[in-house]
C-alpha positions in Angstrom: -71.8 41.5 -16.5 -72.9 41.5 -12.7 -72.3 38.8 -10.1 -74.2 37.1 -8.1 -72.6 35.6 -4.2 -74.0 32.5 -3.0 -72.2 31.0 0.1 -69.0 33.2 -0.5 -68.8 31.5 -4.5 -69.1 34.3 -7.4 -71.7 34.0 -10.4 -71.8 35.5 -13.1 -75.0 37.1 -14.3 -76.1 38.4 -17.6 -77.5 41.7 -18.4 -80.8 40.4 -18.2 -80.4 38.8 -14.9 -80.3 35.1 -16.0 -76.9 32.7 -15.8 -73.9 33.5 -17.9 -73.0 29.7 -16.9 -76.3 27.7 -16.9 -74.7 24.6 -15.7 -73.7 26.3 -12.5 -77.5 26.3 -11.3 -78.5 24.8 -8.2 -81.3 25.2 -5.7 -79.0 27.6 -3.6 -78.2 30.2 -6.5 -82.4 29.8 -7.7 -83.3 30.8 -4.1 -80.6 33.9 -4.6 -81.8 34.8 -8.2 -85.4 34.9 -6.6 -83.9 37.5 -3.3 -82.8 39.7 -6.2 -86.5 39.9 -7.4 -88.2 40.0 -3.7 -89.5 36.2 -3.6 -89.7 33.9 -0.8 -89.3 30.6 -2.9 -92.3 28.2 -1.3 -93.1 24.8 -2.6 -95.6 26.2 -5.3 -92.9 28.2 -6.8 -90.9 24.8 -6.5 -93.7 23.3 -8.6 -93.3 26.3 -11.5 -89.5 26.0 -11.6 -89.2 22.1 -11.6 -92.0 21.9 -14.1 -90.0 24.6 -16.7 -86.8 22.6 -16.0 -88.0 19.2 -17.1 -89.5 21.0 -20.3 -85.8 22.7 -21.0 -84.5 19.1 -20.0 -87.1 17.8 -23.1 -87.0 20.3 -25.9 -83.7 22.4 -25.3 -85.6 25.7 -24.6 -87.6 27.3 -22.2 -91.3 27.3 -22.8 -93.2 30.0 -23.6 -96.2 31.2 -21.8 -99.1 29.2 -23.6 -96.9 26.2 -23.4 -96.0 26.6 -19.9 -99.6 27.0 -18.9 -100.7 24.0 -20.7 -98.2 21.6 -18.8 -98.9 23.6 -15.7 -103.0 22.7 -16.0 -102.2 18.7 -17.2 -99.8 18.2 -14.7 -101.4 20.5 -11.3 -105.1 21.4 -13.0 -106.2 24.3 -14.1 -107.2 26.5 -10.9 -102.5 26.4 -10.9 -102.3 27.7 -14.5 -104.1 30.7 -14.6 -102.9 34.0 -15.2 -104.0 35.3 -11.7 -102.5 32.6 -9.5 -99.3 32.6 -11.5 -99.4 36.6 -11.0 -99.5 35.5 -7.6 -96.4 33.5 -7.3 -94.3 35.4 -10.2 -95.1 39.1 -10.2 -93.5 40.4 -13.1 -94.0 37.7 -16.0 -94.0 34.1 -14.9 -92.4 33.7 -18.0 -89.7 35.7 -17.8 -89.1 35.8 -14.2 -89.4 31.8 -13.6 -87.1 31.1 -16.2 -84.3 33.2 -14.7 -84.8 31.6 -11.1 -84.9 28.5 -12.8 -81.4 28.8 -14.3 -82.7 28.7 -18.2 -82.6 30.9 -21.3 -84.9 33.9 -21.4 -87.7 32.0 -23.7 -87.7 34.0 -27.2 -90.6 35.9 -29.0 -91.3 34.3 -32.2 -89.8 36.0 -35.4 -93.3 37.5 -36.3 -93.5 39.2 -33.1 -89.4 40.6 -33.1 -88.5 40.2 -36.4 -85.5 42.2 -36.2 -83.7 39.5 -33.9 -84.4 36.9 -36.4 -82.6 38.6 -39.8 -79.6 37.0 -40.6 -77.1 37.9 -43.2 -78.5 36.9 -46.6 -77.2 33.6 -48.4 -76.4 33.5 -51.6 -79.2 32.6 -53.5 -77.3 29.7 -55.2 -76.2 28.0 -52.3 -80.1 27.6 -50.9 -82.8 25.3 -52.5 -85.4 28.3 -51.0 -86.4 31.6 -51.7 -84.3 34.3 -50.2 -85.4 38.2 -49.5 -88.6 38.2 -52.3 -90.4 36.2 -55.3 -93.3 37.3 -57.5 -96.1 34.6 -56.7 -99.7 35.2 -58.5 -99.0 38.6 -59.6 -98.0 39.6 -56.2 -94.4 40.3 -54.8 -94.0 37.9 -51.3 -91.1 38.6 -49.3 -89.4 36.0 -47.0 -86.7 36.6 -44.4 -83.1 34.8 -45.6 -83.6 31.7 -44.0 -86.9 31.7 -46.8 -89.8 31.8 -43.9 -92.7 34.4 -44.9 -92.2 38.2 -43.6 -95.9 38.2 -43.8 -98.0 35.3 -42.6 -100.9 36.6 -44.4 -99.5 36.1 -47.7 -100.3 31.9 -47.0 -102.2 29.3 -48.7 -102.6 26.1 -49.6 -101.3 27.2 -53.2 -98.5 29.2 -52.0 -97.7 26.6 -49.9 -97.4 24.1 -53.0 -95.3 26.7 -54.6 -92.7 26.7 -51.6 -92.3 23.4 -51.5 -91.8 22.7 -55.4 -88.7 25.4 -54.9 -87.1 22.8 -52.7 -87.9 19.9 -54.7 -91.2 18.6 -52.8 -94.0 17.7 -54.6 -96.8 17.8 -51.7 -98.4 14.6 -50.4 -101.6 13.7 -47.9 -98.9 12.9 -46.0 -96.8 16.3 -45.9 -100.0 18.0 -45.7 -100.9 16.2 -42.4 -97.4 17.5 -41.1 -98.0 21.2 -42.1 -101.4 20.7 -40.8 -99.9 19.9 -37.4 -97.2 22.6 -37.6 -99.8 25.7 -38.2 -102.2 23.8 -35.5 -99.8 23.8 -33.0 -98.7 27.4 -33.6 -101.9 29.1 -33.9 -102.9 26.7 -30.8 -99.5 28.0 -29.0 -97.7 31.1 -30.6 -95.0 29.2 -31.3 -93.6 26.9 -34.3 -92.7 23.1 -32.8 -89.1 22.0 -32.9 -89.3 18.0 -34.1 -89.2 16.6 -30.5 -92.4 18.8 -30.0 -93.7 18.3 -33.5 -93.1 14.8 -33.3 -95.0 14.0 -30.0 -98.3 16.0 -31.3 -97.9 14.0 -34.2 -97.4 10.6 -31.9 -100.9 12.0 -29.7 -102.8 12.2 -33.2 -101.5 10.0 -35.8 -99.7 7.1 -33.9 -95.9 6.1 -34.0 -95.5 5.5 -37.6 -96.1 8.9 -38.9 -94.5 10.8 -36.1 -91.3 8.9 -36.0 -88.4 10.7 -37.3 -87.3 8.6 -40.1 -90.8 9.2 -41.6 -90.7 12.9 -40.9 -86.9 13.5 -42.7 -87.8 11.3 -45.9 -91.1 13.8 -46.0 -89.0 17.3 -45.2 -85.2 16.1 -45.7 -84.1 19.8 -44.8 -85.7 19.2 -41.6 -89.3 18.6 -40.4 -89.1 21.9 -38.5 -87.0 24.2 -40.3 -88.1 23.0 -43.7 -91.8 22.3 -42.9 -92.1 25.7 -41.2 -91.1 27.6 -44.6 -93.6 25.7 -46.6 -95.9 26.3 -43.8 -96.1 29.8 -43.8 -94.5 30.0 -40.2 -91.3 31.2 -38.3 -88.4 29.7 -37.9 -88.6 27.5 -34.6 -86.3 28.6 -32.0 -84.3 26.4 -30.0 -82.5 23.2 -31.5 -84.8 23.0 -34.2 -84.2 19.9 -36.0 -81.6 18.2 -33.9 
C-alpha cells in the first residue's frame, strides 16, 4: 500500500494506483492521481471523469470501454469518443487510467476474457437449482463455471438454453425470450453482460415500462434477471451489483 499527499493529508493508494478509500475522492486528490501519471487535468479531461462518475453513480461500477464510448458520443458526439482523441487525453488506457483519476474501481474484464478471477469455490450441488462444474447435453459434455454460467459460449443455443432454464424450474416464454434476447444483444453489442439497472433501461428504450419494470423482470427470472437470465443466456456473470 502506497500513499498519496494532497495538501499535507495522507491517502492511501492501492497496488494498482486507484483509492483504497473511494469516498475520500475529491477534485484535489483526482488532479494528484493524474501528477502521478504526467497529466495536466483541462476541462476535456473534466468532461471524461464527470461522465464515468455519473455512470458509477447509476450502475455501481465503472464502465467499460465500449460503454464509456457510447455515453461519451450521445452525450459530447462522436468526433470526443474516438479511440484517437481519447488516446489524446488519457495515454495509457482511457479506461483504466480515467477510472483511477476519477476515484472508481478498476472496471473488470468479463469472465470469458479472465476466467481465472471469476472461479469461485464450488457449491454443493444440492444447495443450487443450476448446473455446477459439467452436464452431458445432446451427447456432448458442457462445462459451466460454479456459479452455472457456460465455460464456453460456443456451446449455446436456443435448445440449450431451454435446457438451462428447465434445471431451475423455468419453462421458457416469448416473454423470457425477449429478456435473453436483450441480455446477448447488449453483450455482443458491448462485451459486457447488463446488471438489471442496465438491462432494465435497454429493455425500457425497446419494449416500454411494462416489460422492463422490475416486478415483471423477477416474476420472469426470480433468481435474478441478471444473474439468472445470464446462465440461461449463455453469458458471464455480470459484474458489479448484479441484481440489487
Amino acid at each position: 500500500m502506497t500513499q498519496l499527499y494532497v495538501r499535507g493529508e495522507a491517502y492511501d493508494l492501492r497496488s494498482d494506483g486507484h483509492l483504497d478509500d473511494l469516498s475520500e475522492w475529491n477534485e484535489s486528490i483526482a488532479e494528484a492521481l493524474a501528477e502521478r501519471e504526467r497529466i495536466l487535468l483541462t476541462h476535456e479531461h473534466w468532461l471524461i471523469i464527470n461522465l464515468m462518475r455519473d455512470f458509477y453513480a447509476r450502475y455501481n461500477i465503472a464502465p467499460v470501454k465500449k460503454l464509456l464510448k457510447r455515453d461519451i458520443a450521445a452525450k459530447y458526439g462522436q468526433a470526443i469518443a474516438c479511440d484517437e482523441y481519447l488516446s489524446k487525453l488519457f495515454p495509457c488506457d482511457v479506461v483504466k487510467q480515467a477510472s483511477m483519476i476519477a476515484g472508481l474501481p478498476q472496471p473488470q474484464l468479463d469472465a470469458e476474457l479472465e476466467p481465472s478471477s471469476f472461479i469461485q469455490s464450488a457449491p454443493n450441488p444440492q444447495d443450487t437449482s443450476h448446473f455446477v462444474d459439467e452436464f452431458n447435453f445432446d451427447g456432448k459434455t458442457v462445462k459451466v463455471y460454479p456459479n452455472g454460467n457456460l465455460v464456453n459460449l460456443a456451446d449455446w443455443n436456443e435448445k440449450l438454453a431451454a435446457h438451462l432454464a428447465e434445471k431451475e424450474n423455468i419453462s421458457l416464454t416469448d416473454e423470457h425470450w425477449e429478456v435473453i434476447n436483450m441480455l446477448r444483444s447488449f453483450y455482443f453489442d458491448f462485451g459486457v453482460t447488463p446488471m438489471v439497472n442496465l438491462l432494465m433501461k435497454h429493455l425500457r428504450e425497446k419494449a416500454g415500462n411494462e416489460k422492463s419494470s422490475r416486478e415483471h423482470l423477477y416474476k420472469l427470472f426470480p433468481g435474478g434477471p441478471s444473474r439468472q437470465g445470464s446462465r440461461i443466456a449463455g453469458l458471464p456473470e455480470p459484474q458489479g451489483c448484479i441484481d440489487a
